[in-house]
C-alpha positions in Angstrom: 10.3 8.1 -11.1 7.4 10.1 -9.8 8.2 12.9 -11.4 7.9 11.1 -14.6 4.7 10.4 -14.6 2.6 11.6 -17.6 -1.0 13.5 -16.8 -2.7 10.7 -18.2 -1.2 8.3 -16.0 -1.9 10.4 -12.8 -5.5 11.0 -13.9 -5.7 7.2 -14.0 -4.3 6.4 -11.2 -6.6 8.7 -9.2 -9.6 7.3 -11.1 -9.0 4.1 -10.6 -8.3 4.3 -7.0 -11.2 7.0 -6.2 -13.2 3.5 -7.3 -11.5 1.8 -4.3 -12.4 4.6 -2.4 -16.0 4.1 -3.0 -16.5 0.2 -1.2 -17.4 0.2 2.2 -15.3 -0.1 4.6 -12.0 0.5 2.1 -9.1 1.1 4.2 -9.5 -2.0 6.7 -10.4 -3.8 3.7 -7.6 -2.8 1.0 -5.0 -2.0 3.6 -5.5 -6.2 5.4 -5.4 -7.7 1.4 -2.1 -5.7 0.8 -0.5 -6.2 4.2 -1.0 -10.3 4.0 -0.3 -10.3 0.5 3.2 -8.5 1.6 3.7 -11.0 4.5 3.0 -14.0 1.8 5.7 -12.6 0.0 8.5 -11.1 2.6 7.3 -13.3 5.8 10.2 -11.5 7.7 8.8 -8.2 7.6 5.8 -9.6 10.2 8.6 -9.1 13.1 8.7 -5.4 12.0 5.2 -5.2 13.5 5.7 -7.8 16.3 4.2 -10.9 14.8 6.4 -14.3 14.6 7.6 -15.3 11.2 5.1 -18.0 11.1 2.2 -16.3 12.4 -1.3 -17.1 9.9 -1.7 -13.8 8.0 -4.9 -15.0 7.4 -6.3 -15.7 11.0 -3.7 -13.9 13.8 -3.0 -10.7 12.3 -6.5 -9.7 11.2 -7.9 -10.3 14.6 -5.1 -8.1 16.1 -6.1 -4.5 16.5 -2.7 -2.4 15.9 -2.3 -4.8 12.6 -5.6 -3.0 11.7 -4.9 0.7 12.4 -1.5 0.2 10.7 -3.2 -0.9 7.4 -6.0 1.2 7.6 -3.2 4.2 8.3 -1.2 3.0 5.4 -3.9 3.0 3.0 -5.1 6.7 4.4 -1.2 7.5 3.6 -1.8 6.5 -0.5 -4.9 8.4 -0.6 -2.7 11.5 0.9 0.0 10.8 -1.6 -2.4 10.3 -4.5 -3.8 13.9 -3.5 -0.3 15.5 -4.2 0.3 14.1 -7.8 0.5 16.5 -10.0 1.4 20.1 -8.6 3.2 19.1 -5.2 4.9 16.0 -6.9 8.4 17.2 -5.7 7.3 17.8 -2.5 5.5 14.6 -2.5 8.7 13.1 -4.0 10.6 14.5 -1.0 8.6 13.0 1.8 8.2 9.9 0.2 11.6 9.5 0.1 12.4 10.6 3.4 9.5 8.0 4.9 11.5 5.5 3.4 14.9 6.2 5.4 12.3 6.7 8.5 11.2 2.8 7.6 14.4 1.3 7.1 15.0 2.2 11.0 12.1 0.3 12.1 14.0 -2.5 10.3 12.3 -2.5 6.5 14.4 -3.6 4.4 14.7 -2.4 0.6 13.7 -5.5 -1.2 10.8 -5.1 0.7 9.8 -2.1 -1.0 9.1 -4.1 -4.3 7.2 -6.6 -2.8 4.8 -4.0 -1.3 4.1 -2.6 -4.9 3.3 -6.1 -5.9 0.8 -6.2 -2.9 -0.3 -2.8 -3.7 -1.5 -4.1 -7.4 -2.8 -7.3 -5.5 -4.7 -5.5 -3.1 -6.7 -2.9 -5.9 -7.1 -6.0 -8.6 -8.8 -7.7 -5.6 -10.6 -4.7 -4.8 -11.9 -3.6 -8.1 -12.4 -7.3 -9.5 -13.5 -7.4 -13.0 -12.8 -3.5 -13.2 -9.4 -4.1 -12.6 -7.2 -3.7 -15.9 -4.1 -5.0 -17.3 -3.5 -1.2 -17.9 -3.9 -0.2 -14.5 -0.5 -2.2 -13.2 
């Protein structure tokens, strides 16, 4: 799937998120939105990082300091990726891919991973606002 990607969408898609990049403050910020937005959607997956199922995304996990490195750390983990479009994309392929099996020991389940690209486009429409696109998804 990567590895289909045309230049044009890869320029794009480091465009548009070198705009992210720019707000202050981006990774707590971008990396809270997607994380509660993935909890809206899969509330299980807040046991993966020791929350109860019913814990208030929206009050108890931002106040709680490893919720906040481990957004921040995912969202420094895109801009890595996004870095290695293009001329590492196997390589990038490879370790993506491997991070994955890594995840699903820690008890992430695969139809999480769909759910976390819907937070992902949540997280950068909510982000960029009006400059968000249709074409952007």
């Amino acid at each position: 799937m990567v590895a289909d990607m045309s230049y044009t969408t890869v320029s794009s898609v480091i465009d548009n998120w070198e705009e992210i990049r720019r707000l202050p403050d981006y990774e707590q910020k971008t990396g809270v939105l997607l994380f509660q937005k993935l909890f809206e959607l899969e509330p299980d997956a807040k046991v993966i990082f020791g929350f109860q199922k019913d814990a208030d995304v929206n009050t108890e996990l931002t106040k709680s300091a490893r919720f906040i490195k481990h957004a921040k750390y995912f969202i420094q983990m895109i801009d890595k990726a996004l870095g290695m479009l293009g001329p590492d994309i196997e390589l990038l392929t490879e370790i993506l891919m491997d991070l994955g099996k890594k995840h699903m020991g820690y008890g992430v389940k695969p139809e999480y991973y769909p759910s976390m690209g819907r937070a992902l486009i949540f997280s950068v429409k909510e982000c960029l606002g009006d400059n968000f696109t249709d074409d952007m998804k």
